[in-house]
Structures are given as structure tokens and as C-alpha cells.
C-alpha positions as CSV (number, residue, x, y, z in Angstrom):
1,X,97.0,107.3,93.2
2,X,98.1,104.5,90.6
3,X,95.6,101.6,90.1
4,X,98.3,99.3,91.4
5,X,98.6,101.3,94.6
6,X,95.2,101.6,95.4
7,X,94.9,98.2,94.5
8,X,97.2,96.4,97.3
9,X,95.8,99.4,99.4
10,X,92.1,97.7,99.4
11,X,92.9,93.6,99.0
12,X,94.9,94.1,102.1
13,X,92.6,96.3,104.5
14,X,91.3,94.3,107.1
15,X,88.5,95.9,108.5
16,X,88.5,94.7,111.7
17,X,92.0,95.9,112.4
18,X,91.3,99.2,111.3
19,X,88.6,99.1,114.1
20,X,91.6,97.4,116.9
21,X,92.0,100.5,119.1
22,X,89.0,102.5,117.9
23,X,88.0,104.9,121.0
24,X,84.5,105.3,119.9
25,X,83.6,102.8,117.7
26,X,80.3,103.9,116.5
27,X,81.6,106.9,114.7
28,X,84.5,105.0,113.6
29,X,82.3,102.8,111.9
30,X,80.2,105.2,110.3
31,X,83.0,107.3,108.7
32,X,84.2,104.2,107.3
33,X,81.1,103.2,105.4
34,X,81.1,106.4,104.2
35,X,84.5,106.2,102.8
36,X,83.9,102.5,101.6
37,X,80.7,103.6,99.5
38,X,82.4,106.3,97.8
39,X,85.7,104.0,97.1
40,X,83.1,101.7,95.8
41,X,81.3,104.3,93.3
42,X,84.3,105.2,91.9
43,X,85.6,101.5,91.4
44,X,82.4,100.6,89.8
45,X,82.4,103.5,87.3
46,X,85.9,103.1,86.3
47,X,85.4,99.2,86.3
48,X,82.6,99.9,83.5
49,X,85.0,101.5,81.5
50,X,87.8,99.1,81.8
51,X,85.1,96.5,81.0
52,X,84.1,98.5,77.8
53,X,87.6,98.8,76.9
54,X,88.3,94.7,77.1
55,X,85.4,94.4,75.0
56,X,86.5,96.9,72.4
57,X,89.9,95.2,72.1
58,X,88.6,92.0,72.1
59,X,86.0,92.8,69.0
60,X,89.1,94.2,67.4
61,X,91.0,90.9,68.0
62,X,88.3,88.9,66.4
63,X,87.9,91.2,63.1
64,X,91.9,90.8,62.6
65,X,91.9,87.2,63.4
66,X,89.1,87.0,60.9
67,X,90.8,89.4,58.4
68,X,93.7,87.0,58.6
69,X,92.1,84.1,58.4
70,X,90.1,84.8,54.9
71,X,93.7,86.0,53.8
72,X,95.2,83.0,54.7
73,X,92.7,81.1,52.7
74,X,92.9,83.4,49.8
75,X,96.5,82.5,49.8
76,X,95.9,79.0,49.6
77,X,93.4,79.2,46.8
78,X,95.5,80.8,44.4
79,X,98.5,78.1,45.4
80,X,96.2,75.6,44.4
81,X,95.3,77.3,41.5
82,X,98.7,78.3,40.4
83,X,98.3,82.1,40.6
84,X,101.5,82.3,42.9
85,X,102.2,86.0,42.4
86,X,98.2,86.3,44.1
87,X,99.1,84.4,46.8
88,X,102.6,86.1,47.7
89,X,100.2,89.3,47.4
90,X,97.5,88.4,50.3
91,X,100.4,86.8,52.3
92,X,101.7,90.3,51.9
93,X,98.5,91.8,53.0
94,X,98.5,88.6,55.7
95,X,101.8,89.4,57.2
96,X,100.7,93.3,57.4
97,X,98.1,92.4,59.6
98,X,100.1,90.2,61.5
99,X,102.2,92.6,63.2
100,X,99.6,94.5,64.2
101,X,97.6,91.4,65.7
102,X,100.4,91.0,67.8
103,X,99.3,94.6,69.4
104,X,95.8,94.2,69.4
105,X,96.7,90.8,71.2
106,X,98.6,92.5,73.9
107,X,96.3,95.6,74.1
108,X,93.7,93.2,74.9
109,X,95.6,91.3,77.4
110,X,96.5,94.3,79.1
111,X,92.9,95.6,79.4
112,X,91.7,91.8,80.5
113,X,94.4,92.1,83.3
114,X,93.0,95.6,83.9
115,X,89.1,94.5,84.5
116,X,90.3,91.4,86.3
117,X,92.2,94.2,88.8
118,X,89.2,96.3,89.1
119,X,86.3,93.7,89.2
120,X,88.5,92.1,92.1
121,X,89.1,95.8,94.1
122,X,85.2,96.3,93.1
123,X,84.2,92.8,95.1
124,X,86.5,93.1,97.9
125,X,84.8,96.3,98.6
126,X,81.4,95.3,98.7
127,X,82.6,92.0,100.9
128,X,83.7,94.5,103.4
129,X,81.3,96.9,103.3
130,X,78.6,94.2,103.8
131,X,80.7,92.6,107.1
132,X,81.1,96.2,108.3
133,X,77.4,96.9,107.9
134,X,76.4,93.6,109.6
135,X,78.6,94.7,112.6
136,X,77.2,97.9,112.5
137,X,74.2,96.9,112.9
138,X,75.3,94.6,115.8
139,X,77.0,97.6,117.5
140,X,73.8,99.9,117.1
141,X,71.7,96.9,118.9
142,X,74.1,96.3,121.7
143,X,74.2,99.8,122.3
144,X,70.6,99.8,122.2
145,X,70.2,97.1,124.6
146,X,72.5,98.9,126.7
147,X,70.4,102.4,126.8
148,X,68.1,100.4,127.7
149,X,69.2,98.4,130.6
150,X,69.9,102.1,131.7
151,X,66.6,103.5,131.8
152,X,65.4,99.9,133.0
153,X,68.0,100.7,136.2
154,X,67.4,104.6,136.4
155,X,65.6,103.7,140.2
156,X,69.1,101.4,141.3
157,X,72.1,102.9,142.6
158,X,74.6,104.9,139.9
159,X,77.3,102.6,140.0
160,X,75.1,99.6,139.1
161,X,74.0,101.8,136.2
162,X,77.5,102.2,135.1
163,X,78.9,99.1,135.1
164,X,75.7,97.2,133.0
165,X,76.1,100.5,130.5
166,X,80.2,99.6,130.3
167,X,79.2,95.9,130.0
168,X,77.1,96.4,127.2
169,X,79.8,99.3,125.3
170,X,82.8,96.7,125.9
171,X,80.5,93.4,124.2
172,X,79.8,95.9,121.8
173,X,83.2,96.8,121.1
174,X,84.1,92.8,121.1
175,X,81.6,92.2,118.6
176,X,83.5,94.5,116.3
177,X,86.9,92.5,116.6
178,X,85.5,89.0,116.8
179,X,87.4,88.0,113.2
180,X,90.5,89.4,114.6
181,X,92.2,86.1,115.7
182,X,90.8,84.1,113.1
183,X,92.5,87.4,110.5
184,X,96.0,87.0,112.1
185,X,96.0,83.2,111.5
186,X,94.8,83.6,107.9
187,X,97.0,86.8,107.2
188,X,100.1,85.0,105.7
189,X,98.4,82.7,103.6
190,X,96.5,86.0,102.7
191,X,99.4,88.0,101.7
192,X,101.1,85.1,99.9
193,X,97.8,84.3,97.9
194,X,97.4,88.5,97.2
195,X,101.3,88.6,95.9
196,X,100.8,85.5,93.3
197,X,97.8,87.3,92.5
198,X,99.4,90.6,91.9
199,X,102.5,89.1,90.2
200,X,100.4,87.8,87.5
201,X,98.3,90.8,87.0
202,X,101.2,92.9,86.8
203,X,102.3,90.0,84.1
204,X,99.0,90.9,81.9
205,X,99.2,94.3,82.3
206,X,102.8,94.6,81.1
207,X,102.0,92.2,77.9
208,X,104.2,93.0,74.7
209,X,103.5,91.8,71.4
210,X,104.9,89.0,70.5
211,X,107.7,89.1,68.4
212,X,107.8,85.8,67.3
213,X,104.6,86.1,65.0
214,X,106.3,88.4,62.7
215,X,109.2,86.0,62.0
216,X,108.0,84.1,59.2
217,X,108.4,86.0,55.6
218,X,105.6,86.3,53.2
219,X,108.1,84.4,50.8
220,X,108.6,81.7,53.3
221,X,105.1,81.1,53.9
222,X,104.4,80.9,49.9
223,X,107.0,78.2,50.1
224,X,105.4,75.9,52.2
225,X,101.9,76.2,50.7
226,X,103.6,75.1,47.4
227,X,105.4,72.3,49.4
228,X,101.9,71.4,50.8
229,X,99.8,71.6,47.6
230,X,102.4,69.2,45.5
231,X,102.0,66.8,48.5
232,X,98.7,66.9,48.5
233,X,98.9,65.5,44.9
């Protein structure tokens, strides 16, 4: 499964939906903090790497900026100086480097959008996890409470028994779908939010160099540093 398709697959669960028409939601619940917690390991291990990988490109970014940067004022230097055929020589070396900023640039951009992707799956996760835990918890009392109320009516008639057991099941099963209302009033301004979202990851993680930075000529550059340094006199 693509990153992208696992992606919408988890910002748009809702977990109380997925519990709407559950038929026994104890178990329910329980197979689907399973599932969650090993969504969740994988997400945070491959999230580590993606990190790792933004970091990598984004050293490699700052050595090449630098690398230009001491080129650039090697270039200048030797304008001043008059040693033109040194300066068309590091603007050479300058506009080598150039280029492949541009991909180191977009390789960097492309792993940021990446980690931003995976950080965000890796939070929603855990956000759900922790509200499906909390109801689980609320389920496994309520249930509790209503065991109890059952031994606490073992000595009253059956049917009395029956209906304080259902009563306690069915605010159980309410406690599990209490968000639900409050979801479906939220949910468009959810999926609108989720598709901006995805539209400008999808952006990042589509990034080209770009091909304007490699339009200036090494020749052209010399010429303005010439223009500059007689103004500057």
C-alpha cells in the first residue's frame, strides 16, 4: 500500500463510526487497538527513517550552499583583483554546483513533505488510539457495573435482571458513539481541511529542480562582477 493511500486511509478513519453498528462492542474494540498499535509501530519506525533522510538532505543542502557561497566569494576576489580568467574558473566550478543544488533542493523538499506525511499519520494514530482506549475503558466499567447490578439482583425475578443487564450494555454501547453527532457536523470542514492538506503535500513531494537557477552563464555572471567592481570605484 502507497504512502499516499495509507495516508487518506488513517486522517480520515473516524473511530467512532467504525464502532456505529458494532454487535459486540467489546471485541470490536479490542481488535481495533490491536490493529492501531501495530499501524502505529510501523508508522513510527518508517517515520525515523524519513526523519533521518530529511536530515541527510538537508546537511547536504547546507555543505552545497556553503560550497557555493566560498565560490561565489572566490569569484569576487579575483574580480577585484583583476585575475578575471580565476574568477570565470570558480564561477565555472560555481555554476557546476548549481545545478546540482537545484536537486539537492528538491530532494530535500520531497523528504520534508515526506516526514511532514508520516509525523501527521504517526499523531493521528496515537490521538485515536488514546480516545479509543479512554472508551474502552468506559465500556469495560459500564460492563462492570452491569455484572454487577446482576449478581446484586440474582434473589429478584429474571426479567428484572435482564432488563438492568440490557440497560447497562446499551449506555455502554452509547458511550462508545457519543462523538458521533458532533463527527458528522465537523466531517466537511474535516475533509476540506484534509484535501488542502493533501494537495500541498503532494506539491512537496512532487518538487523538481528548479530550472531557473541554471539560467545564468558563468560568462554572464563574470560580467556583472566587473560591472559591480568598476562601480564600486
Amino acid at each position: 500500500m502507497s504512502v499516499w493511500t495509507r495516508f487518506r486511509d488513517v486522517m480520515k478513519a473516524n473511530v467512532n463510526s467504525l464502532l456505529e453498528r458494532s454487535n459486540d462492542p467489546e471485541k470490536d474494540v479490542q481488535t481495533y487497538l490491536s490493529s492501531m498499535n501495530s499501524d502505529l509501530g510501523q508508522i513510527k519506525a518508517e517515520t525515523a527513517a524519513v526523519l533521518a533522510e530529511q536530515s541527510r538532505t538537508q546537511r547536504a543542502l547546507n555543505e552545497s550552499s556553503a560550497e557555493i557561497a566560498k565560490l561565489q566569494r572566490y569569484a569576487e576576489k579575483s574580480v577585484q583583483n583583476g585575475e578575471e580568467q580565476n574568477a570565470l574558473q570558480f564561477l565555472q566550478k560555481k555554476a557546476s554546483l548549481t545545478a546540482a543544488h537545484a536537486d539537492l533542493q528538491a530532494a530535500h523538499e520531497r523528504a520534508s513533505a515526506k516526514a511532514d506525511t508520516m509525523k501527521l499519520m504517526q499523531d493521528k494514530l496515537m490521538q485515536d488510539l488514546a480516545q479509543l482506549e479512554a472508551r474502552y475503558t468506559e465500556l469495560k466499567s459500564k460492563m462492570a457495573q452491569a455484572n454487577a447490578q446482576q449478581q446484586a439482583s440474582h434473589h429478584g425475578s429474571a426479567s428484572s435482571t435482564e432488563q438492568a443487564l440490557q440497560a447497562m450494555e446499551h449506555k455502554a454501547a452509547i458511550a462508545l458513539n457519543e462523538a458521533e453527532a458532533l463527527a458528522e457536523l465537523r466531517g466537511a470542514s474535516q475533509e476540506e481541511d484534509l484535501d488542502v492538506l493533501i494537495a500541498r503535500l503532494e506539491k512537496g513531494m512532487n518538487a523538481q529542480p528548479d530550472p531557473a537557477s541554471s539560467q545564468v552563464t558563468p560568462e554572464q555572471e563574470l560580467s556583472s562582477l566587473k560591472q559591480q567592481n568598476a562601480s564600486s570605484h
